[in-house]
Backbone as CSV, one residue per row, in Angstrom:
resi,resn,N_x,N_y,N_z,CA_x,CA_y,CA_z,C_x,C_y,C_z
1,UNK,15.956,100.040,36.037,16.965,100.625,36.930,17.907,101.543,36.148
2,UNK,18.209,101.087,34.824,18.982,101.793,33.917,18.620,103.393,33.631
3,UNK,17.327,103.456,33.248,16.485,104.798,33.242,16.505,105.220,34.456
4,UNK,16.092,104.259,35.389,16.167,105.989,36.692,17.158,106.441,36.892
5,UNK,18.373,105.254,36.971,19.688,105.981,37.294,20.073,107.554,35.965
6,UNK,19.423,106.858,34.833,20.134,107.951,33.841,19.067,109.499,34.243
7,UNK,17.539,109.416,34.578,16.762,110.137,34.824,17.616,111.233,36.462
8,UNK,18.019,110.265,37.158,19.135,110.791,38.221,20.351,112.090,37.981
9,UNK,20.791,111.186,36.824,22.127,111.643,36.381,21.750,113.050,36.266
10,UNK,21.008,113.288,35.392,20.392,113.925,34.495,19.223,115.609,35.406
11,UNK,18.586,114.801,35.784,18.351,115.452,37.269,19.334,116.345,38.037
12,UNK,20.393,115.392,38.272,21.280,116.065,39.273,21.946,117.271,38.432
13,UNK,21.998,117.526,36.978,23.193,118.638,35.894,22.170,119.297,35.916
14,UNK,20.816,118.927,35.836,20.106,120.100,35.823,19.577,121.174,36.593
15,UNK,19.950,120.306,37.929,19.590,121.123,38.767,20.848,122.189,39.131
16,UNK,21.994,121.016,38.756,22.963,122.175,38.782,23.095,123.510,37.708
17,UNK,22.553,123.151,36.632,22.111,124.489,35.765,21.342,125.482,36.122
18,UNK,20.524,124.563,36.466,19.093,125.771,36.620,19.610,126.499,37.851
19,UNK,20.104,126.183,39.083,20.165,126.671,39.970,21.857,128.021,39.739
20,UNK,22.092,127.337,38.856,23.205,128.144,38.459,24.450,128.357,39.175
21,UNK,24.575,126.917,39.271,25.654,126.897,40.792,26.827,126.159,40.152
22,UNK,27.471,126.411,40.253,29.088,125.918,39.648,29.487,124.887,40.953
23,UNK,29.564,123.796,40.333,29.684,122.644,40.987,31.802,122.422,41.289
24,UNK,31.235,122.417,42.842,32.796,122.279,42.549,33.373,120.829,42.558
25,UNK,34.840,120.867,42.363,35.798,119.721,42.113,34.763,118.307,42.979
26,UNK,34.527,118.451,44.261,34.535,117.805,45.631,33.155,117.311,45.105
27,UNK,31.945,118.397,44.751,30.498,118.024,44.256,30.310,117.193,43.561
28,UNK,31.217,117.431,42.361,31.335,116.806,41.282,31.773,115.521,41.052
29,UNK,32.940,115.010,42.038,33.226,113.572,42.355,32.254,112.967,43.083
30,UNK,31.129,113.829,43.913,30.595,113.109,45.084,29.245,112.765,43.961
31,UNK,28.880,113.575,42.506,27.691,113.170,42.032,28.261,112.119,41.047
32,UNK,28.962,111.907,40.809,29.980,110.851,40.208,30.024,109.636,40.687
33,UNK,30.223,109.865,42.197,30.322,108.562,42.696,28.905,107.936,43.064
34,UNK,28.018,108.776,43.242,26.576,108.319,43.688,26.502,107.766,42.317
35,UNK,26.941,107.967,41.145,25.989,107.551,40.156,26.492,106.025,39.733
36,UNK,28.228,105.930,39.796,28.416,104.594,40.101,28.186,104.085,41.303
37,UNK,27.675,104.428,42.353,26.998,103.001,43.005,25.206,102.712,42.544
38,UNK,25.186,104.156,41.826,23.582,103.273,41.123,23.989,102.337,40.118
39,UNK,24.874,102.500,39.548,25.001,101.694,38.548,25.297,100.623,38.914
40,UNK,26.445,100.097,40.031,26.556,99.037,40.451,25.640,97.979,41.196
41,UNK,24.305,99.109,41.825,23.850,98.661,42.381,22.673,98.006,41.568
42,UNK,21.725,98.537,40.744,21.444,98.340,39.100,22.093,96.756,38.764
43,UNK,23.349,96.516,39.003,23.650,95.477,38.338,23.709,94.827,39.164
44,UNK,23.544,94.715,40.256,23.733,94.048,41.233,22.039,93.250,41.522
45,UNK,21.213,94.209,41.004,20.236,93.953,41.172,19.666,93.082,40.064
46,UNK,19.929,93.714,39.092,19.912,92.591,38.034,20.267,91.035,37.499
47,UNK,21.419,91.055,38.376,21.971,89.951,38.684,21.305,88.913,39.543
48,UNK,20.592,89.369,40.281,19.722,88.831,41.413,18.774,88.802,40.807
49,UNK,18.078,89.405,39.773,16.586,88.937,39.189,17.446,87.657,38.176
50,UNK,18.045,87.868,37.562,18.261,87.242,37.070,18.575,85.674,37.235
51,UNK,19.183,85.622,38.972,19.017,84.135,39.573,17.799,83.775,40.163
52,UNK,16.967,84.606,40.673,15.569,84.179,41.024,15.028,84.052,39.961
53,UNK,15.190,84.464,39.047,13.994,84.298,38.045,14.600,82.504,37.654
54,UNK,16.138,82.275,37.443,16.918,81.106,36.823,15.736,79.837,38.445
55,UNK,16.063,80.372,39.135,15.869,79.363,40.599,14.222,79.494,40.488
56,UNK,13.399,80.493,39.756,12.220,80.201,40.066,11.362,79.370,38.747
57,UNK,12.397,79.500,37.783,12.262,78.008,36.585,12.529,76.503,36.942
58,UNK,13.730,76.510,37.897,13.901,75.590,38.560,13.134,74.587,39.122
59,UNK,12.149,75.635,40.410,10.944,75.226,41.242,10.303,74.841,40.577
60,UNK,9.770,75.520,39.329,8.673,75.155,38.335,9.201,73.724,37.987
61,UNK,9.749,73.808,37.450,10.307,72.512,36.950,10.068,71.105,37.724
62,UNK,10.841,71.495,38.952,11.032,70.242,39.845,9.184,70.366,40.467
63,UNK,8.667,71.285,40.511,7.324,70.909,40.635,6.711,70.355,39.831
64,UNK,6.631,70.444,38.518,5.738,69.809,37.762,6.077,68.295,37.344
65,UNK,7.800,67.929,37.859,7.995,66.997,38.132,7.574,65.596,38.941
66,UNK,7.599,66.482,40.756,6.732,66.111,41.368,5.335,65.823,41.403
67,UNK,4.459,66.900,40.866,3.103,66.701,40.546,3.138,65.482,39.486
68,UNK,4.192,65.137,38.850,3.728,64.182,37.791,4.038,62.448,38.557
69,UNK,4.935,62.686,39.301,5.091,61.445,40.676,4.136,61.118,41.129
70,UNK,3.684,62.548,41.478,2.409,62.490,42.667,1.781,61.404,42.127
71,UNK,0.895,62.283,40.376,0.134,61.438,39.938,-0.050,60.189,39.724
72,UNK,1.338,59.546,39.322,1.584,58.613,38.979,1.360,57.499,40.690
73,UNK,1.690,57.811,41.580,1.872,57.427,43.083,0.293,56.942,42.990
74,UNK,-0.505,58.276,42.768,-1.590,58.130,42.609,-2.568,56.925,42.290
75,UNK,-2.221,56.939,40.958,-2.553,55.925,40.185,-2.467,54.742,40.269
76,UNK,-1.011,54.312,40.896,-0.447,52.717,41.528,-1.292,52.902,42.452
77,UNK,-1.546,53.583,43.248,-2.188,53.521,44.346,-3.678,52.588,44.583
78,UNK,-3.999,53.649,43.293,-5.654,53.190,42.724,-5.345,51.849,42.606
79,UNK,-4.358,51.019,41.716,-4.605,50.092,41.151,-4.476,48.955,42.154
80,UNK,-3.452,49.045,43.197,-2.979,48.357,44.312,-4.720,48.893,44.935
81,UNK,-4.867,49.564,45.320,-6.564,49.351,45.925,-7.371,48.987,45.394
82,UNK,-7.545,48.819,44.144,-8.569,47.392,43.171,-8.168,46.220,43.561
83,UNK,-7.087,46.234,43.419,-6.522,44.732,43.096,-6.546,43.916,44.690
84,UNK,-6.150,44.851,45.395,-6.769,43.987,47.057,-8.154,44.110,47.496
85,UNK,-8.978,44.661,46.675,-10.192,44.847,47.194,-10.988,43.160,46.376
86,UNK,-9.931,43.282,44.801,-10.394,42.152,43.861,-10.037,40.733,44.762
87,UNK,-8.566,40.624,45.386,-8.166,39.801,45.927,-8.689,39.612,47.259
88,UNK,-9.497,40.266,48.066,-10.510,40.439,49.410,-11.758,39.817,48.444
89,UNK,-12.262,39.863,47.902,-13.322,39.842,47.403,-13.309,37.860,46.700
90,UNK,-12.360,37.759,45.949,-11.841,36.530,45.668,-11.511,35.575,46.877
91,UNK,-10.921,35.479,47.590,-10.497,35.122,48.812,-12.084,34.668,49.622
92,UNK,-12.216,35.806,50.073,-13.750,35.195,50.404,-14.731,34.338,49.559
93,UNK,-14.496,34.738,48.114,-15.130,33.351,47.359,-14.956,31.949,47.548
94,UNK,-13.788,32.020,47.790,-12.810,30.839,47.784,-12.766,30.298,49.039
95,UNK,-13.138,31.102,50.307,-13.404,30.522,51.516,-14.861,29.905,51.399
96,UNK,-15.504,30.721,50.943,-17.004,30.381,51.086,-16.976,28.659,50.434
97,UNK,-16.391,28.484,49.138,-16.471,27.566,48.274,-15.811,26.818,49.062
98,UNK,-14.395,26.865,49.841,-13.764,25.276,50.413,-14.893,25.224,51.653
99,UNK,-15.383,25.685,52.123,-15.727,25.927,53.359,-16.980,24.605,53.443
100,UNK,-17.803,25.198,51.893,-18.767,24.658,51.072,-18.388,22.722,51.222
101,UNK,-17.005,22.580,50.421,-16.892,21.704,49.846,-15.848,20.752,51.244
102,UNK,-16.109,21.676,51.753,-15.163,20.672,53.373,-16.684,20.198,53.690
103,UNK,-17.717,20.797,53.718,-19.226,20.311,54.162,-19.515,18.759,53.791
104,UNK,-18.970,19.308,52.573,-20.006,18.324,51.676,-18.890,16.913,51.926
105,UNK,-17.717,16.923,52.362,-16.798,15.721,52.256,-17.165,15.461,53.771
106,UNK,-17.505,16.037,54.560,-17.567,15.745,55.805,-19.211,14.953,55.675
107,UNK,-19.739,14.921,55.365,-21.625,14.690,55.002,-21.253,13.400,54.615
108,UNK,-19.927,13.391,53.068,-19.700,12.261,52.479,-18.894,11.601,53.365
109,UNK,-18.139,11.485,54.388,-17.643,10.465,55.166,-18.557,10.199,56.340
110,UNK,-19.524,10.994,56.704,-20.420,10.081,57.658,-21.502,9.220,56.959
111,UNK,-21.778,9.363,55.493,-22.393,8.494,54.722,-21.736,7.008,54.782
112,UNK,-20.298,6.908,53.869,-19.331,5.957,54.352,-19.280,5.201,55.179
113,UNK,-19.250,6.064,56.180,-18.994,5.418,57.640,-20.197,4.852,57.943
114,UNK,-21.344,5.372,57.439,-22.807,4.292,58.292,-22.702,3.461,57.139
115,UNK,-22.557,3.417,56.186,-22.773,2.458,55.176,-21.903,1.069,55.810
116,UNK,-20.271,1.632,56.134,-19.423,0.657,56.544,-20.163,-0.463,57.592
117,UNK,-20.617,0.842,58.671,-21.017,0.468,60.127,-22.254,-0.737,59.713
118,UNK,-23.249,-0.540,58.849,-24.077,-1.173,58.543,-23.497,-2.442,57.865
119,UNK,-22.782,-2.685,57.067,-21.927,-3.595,55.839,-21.090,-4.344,57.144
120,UNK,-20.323,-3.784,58.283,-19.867,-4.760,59.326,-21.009,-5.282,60.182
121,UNK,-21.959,-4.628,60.226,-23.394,-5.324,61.177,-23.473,-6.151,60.703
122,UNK,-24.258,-6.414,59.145,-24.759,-7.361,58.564,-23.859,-8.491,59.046
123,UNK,-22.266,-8.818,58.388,-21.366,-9.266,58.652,-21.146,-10.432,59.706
124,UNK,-21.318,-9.401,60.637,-21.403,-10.319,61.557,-22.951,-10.813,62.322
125,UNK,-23.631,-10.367,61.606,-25.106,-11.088,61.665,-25.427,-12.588,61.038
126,UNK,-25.044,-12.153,59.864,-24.484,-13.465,58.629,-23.536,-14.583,59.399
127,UNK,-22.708,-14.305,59.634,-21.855,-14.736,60.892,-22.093,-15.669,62.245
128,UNK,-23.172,-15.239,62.835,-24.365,-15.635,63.346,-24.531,-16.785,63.033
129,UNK,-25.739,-16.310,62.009,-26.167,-17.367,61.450,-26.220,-18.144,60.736
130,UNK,-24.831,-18.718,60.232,-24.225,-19.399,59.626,-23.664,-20.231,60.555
131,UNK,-22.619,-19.947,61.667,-22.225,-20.757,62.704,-23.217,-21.494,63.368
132,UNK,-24.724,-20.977,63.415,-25.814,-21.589,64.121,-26.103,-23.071,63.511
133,UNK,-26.165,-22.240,61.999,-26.802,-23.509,60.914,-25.608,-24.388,60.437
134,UNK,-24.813,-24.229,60.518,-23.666,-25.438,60.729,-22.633,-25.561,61.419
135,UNK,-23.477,-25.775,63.014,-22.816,-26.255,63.989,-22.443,-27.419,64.225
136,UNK,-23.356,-28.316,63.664,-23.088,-30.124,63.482,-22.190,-30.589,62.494
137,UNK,-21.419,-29.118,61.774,-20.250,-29.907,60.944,-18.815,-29.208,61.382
138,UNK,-18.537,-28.313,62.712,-18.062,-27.875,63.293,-16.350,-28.705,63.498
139,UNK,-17.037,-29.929,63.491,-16.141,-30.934,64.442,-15.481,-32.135,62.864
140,UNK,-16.287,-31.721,61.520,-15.845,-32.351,60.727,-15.339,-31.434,60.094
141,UNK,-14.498,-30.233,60.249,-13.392,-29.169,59.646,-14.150,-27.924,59.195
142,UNK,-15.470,-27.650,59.278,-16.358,-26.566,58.621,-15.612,-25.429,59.938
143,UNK,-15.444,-24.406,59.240,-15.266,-22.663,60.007,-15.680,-21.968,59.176
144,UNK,-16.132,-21.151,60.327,-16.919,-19.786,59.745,-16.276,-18.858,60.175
145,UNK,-15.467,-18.133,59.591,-14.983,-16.686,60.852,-14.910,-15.269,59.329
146,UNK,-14.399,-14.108,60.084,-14.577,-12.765,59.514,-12.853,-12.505,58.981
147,UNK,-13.092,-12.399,57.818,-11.486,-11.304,57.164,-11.922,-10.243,56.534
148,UNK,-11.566,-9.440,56.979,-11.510,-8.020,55.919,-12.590,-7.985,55.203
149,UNK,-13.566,-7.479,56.383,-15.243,-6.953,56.308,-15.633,-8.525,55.578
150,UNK,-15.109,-9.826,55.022,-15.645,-10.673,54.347,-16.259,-11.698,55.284
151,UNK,-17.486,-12.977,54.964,-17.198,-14.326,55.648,-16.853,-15.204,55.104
152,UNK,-15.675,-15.797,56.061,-15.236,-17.098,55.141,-15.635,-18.381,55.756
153,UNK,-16.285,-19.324,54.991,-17.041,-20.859,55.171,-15.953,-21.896,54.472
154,UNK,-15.191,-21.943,55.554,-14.129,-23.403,54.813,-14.466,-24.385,55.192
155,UNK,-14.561,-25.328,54.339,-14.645,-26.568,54.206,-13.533,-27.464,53.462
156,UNK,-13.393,-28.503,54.435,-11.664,-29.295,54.058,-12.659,-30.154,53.183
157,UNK,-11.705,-30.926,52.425,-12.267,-31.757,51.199,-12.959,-32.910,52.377
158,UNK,-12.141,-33.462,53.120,-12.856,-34.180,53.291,-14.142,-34.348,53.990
159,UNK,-14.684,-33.311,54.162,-16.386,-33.093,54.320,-17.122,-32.719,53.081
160,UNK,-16.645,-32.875,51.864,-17.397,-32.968,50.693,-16.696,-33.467,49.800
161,UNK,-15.882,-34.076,49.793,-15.432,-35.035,48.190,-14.843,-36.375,48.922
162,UNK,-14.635,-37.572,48.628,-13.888,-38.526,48.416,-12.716,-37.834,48.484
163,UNK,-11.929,-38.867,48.501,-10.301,-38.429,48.162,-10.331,-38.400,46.471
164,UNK,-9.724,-37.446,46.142,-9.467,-37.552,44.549,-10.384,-37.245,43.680
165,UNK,-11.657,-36.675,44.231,-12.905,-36.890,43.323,-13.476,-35.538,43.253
166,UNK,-14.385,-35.138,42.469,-14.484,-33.461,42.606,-16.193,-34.040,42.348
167,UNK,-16.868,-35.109,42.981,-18.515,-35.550,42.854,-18.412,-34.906,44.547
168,UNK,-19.691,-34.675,44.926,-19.828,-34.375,46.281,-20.627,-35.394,47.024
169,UNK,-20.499,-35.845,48.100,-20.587,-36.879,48.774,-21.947,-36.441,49.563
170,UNK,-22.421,-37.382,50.194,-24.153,-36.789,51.127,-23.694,-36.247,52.408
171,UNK,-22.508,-36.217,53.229,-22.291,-35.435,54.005,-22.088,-33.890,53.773
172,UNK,-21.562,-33.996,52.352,-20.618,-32.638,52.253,-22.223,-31.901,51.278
173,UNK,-23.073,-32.854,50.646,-24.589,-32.043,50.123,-25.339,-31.521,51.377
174,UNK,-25.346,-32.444,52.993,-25.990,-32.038,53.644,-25.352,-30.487,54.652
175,UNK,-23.911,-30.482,54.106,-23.976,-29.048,54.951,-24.192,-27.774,53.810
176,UNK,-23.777,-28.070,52.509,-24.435,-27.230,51.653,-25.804,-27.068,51.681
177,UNK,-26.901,-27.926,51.710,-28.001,-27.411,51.641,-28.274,-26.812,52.855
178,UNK,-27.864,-26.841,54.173,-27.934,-25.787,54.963,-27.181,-24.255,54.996
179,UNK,-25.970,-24.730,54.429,-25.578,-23.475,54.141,-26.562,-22.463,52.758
180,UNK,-27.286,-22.933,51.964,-28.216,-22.859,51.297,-29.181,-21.821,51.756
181,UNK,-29.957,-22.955,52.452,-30.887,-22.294,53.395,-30.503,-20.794,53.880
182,UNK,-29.847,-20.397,54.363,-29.139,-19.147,54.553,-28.785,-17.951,53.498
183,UNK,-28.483,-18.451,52.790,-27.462,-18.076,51.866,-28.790,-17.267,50.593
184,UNK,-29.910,-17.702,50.633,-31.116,-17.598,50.111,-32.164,-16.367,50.734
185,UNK,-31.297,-16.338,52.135,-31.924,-15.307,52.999,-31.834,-13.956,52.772
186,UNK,-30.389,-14.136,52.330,-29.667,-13.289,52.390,-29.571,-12.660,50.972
187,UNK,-30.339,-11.669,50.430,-30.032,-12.097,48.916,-28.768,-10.732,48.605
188,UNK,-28.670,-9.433,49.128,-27.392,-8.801,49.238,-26.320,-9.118,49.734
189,UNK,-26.105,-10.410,49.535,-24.814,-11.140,49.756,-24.487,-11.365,48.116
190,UNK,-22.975,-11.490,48.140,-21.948,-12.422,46.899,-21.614,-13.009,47.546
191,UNK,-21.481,-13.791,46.902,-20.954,-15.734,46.642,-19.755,-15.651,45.893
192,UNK,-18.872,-16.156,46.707,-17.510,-16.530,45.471,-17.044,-17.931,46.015
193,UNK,-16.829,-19.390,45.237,-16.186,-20.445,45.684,-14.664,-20.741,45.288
194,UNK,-13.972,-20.656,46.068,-12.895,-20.898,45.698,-12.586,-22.092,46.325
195,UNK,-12.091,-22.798,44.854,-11.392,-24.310,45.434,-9.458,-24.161,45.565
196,UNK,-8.930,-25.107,46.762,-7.565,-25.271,47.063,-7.248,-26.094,47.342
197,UNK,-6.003,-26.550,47.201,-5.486,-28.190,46.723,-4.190,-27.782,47.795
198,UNK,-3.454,-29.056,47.867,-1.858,-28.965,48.037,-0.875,-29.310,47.166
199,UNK,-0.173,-29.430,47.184,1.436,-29.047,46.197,1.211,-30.905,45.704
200,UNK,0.774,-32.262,46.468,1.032,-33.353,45.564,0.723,-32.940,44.376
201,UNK,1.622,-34.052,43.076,1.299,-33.648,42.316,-0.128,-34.666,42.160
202,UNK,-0.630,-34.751,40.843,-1.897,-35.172,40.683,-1.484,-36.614,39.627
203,UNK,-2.205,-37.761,39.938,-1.608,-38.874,39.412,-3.183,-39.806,38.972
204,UNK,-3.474,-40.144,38.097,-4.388,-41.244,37.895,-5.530,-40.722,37.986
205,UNK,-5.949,-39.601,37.913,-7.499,-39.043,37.794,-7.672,-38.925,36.312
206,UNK,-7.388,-39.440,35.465,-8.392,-39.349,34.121,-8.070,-38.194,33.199
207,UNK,-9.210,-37.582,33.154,-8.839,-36.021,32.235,-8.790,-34.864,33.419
208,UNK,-8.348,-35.126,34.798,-8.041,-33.870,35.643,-6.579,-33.706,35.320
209,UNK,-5.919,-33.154,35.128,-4.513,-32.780,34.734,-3.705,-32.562,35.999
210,UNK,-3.996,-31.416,36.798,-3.561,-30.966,37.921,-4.113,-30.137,38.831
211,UNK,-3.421,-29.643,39.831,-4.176,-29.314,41.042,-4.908,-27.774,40.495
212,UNK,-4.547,-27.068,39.226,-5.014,-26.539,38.853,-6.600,-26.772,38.496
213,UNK,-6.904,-27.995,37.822,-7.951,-28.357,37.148,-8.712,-29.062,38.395
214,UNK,-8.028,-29.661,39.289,-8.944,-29.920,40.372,-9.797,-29.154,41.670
215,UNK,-8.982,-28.247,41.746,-9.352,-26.848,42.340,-10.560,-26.103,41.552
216,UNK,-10.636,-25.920,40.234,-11.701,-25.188,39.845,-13.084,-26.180,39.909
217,UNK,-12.477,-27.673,39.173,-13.748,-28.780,39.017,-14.588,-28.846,40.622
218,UNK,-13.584,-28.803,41.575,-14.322,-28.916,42.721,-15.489,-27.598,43.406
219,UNK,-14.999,-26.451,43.041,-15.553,-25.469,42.865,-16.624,-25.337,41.869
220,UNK,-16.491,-25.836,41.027,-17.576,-25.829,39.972,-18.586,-26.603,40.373
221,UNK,-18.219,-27.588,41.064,-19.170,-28.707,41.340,-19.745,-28.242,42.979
222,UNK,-19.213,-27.140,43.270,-20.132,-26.691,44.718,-21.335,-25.853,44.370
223,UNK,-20.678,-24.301,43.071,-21.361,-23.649,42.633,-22.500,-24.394,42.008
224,UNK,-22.573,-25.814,41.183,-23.565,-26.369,40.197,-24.865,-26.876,42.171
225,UNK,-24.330,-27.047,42.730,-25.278,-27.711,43.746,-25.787,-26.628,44.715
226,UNK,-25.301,-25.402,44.624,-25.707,-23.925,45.468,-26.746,-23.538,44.594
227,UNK,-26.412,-23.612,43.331,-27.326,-23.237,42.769,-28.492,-23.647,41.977
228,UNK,-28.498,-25.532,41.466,-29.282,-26.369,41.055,-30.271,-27.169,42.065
229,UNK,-29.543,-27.412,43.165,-30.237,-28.029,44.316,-30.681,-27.051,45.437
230,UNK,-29.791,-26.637,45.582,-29.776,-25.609,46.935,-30.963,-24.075,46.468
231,UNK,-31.073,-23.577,45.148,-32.053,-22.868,44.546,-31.000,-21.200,45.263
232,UNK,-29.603,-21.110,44.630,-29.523,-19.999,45.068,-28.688,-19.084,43.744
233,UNK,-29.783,-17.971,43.522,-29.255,-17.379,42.636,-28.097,-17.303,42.071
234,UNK,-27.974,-17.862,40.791,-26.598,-18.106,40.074,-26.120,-16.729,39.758
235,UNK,-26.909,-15.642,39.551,-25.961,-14.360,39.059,-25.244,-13.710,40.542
236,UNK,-25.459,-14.559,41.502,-24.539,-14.225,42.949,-23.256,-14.850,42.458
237,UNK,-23.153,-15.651,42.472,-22.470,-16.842,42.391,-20.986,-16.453,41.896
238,UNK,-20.015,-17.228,41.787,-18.592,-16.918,41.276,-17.752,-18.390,41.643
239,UNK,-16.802,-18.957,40.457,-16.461,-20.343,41.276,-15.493,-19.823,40.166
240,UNK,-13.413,-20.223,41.063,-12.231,-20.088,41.082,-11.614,-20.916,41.254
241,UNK,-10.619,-21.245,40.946,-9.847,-22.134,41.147,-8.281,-21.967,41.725
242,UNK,-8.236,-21.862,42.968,-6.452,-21.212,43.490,-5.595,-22.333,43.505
243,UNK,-5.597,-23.201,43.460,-4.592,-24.286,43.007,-4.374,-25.217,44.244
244,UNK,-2.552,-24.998,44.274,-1.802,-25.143,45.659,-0.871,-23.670,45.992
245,UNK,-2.222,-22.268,45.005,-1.239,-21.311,45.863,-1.335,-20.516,46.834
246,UNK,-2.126,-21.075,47.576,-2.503,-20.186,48.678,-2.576,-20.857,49.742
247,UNK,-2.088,-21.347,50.159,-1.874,-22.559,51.124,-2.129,-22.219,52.437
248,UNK,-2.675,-22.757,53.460,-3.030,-22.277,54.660,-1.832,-22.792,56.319
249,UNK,-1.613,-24.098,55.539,-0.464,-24.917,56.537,0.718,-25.281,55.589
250,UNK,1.748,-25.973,56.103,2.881,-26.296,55.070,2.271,-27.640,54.492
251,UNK,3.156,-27.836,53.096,2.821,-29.183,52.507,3.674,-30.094,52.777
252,UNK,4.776,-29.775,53.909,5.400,-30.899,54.308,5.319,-32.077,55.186
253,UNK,3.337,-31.503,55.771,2.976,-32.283,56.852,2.058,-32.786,56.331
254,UNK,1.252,-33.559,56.962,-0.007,-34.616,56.454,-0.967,-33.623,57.279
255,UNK,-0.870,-33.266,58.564,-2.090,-32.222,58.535,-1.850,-30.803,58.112
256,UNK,-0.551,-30.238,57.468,-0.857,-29.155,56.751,-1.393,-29.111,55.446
257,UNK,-1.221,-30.156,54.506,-1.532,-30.425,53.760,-3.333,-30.816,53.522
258,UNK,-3.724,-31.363,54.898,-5.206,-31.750,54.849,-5.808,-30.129,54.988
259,UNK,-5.073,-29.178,55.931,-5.532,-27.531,55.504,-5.565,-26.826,54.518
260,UNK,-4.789,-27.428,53.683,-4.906,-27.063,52.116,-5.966,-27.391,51.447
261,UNK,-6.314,-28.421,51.679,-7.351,-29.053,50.724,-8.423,-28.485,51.337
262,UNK,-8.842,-27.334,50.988,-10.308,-26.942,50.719,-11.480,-26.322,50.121
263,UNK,-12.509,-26.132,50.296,-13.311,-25.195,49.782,-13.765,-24.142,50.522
264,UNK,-13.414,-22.607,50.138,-13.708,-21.368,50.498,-14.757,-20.815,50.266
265,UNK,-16.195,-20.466,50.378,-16.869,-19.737,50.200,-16.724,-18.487,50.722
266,UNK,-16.324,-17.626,50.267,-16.367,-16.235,50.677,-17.565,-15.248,50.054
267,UNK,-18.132,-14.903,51.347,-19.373,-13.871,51.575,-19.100,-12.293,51.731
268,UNK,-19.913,-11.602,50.877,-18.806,-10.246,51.003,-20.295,-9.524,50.481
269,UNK,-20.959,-8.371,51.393,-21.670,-7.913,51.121,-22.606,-6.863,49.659
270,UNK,-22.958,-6.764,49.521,-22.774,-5.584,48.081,-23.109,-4.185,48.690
271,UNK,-21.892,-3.305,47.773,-21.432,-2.013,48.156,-21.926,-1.353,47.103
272,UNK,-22.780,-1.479,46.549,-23.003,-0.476,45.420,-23.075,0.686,45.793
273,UNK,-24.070,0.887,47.270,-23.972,2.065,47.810,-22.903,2.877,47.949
274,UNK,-22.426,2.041,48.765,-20.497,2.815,48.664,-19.804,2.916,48.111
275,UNK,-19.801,2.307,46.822,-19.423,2.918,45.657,-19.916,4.066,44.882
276,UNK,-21.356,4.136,45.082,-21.745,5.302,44.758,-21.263,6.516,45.495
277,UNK,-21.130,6.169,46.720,-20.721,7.042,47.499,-19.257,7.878,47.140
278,UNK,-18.794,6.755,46.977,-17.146,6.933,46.745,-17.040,7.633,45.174
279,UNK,-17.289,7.568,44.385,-17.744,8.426,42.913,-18.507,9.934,42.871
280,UNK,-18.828,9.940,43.799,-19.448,11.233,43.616,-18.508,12.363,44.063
């Protein structure tokens, strides 16, 4: 702008030469003044490149700024779309697998459950026929009834011992060997005898000490005839001794006390199955 204006200036004297014209006062201010508004205008213009050019570094700037957001936006973007595609992808593993393993617990409780269903059949089959086969000692204190999936065969002392004595008497051999008979049938049955006393203390029996020692001797001496006479597998077998602590009536009466005194056989099926079951 600087050059044309001066190419102007310059222009304009020459033409006033060449043409040979004597410029007057009035001309002369008026080529004067044209030449300061080129000049002003020149700077005016310059001034204005000079902020577009400042404002178009700017743009640059704040663009390559942005483009570097962008990218970056970008990029989270990507990674947030792996990572839910990883977590979609996982998720469904993990459904598939409980889904799997709800199967397999559901399979394992109807196993259970027939095993149970079968283990209460027997039960009360055993049950049966046990009440059948000693019905004729019914009326001399023998019961048979069901606790907690078990059978229990009580017998009060006095259908198998004397008073005081832990020998077994021919009434109390003849309902064992029927209970025997049974008991032989049955060979997935356990056997456990538990002997029970009452709170007297124990006086004049010899080397029995107490209701401790009479409780097991009497038990011992059921297990020796279940399994020597009666022919029933001894590795069934189990003989305990509960004392006077488990008492069935009070010991302050003469017939709670005769409920004390007895022998328990408890019958309780074998669960190996369901234990296996239950382990896996």
């Amino acid at each position: 702008m600087r050059k044309i204006s001066l190419i102007l200036s310059i222009a304009l004297f020459a033409s006033a030469f060449s043409s040979c014209v004597i410029l007057s006062p009035k001309k002369y201010k008026s080529l004067i003044a044209t030449q300061d508004s080129l000049n002003t205008g020149w700077t005016e213009s310059q001034l204005r490149n000079e902020n577009l050019e400042s404002l178009i570094g700017k743009l640059r700037k704040d663009t390559t700024g942005l483009s570097s957001a962008l990218n970056d936006l970008r990029s989270r973007y990507a990674d947030m779309d792996n990572n839910y595609a990883k977590l979609r992808s996982n998720s469904s593993t993990e459904i598939n697998k409980l889904s799997d393993d709800l199967k397999k617990r559901e399979q394992r409780l109807k196993e259970v459950e027939e095993v149970l269903r079968k283990r209460d059949e027997a039960t009360n089959k055993l049950k049966e026929k046990l009440q059948q086969a000693l019905l004729g000692f019914t009326k001399n204190g023998l019961t048979v009834e069901i606790r907690n999936g078990k059978v229990y065969v009580s017998l009060t002392d006095k259908l198998l011992f004397p008073s005081g004595s832990i020998v077994i008497d021919e009434k109390g051999k003849l309902a064992l060997s029927q209970l025997a008979d049974v008991l032989k049938q049955q060979p997935e049955i356990n056997i456990a005898v538990e002997g029970h006393t009452d709170s007297q203390k124990i006086t004049n029996l010899g080397q029995i000490k107490d209701n401790w020692d009479l409780s097991v001797l009497r038990s011992t001496s059921v297990v020796r005839f279940l399994t020597e006479i009666g022919k029933v597998e001894s590795v069934r077998m189990t003989a305990t001794g509960k004392g006077e602590f488990q008492p069935l009536g009070a010991n302050t009466s003469a017939d709670g006390r005769s409920k004390n005194r007895r022998i328990e056989i408890v019958l309780s099926p074998k669960l190996d199955e369901l234990y296996d079951l239950i382990k896996q």
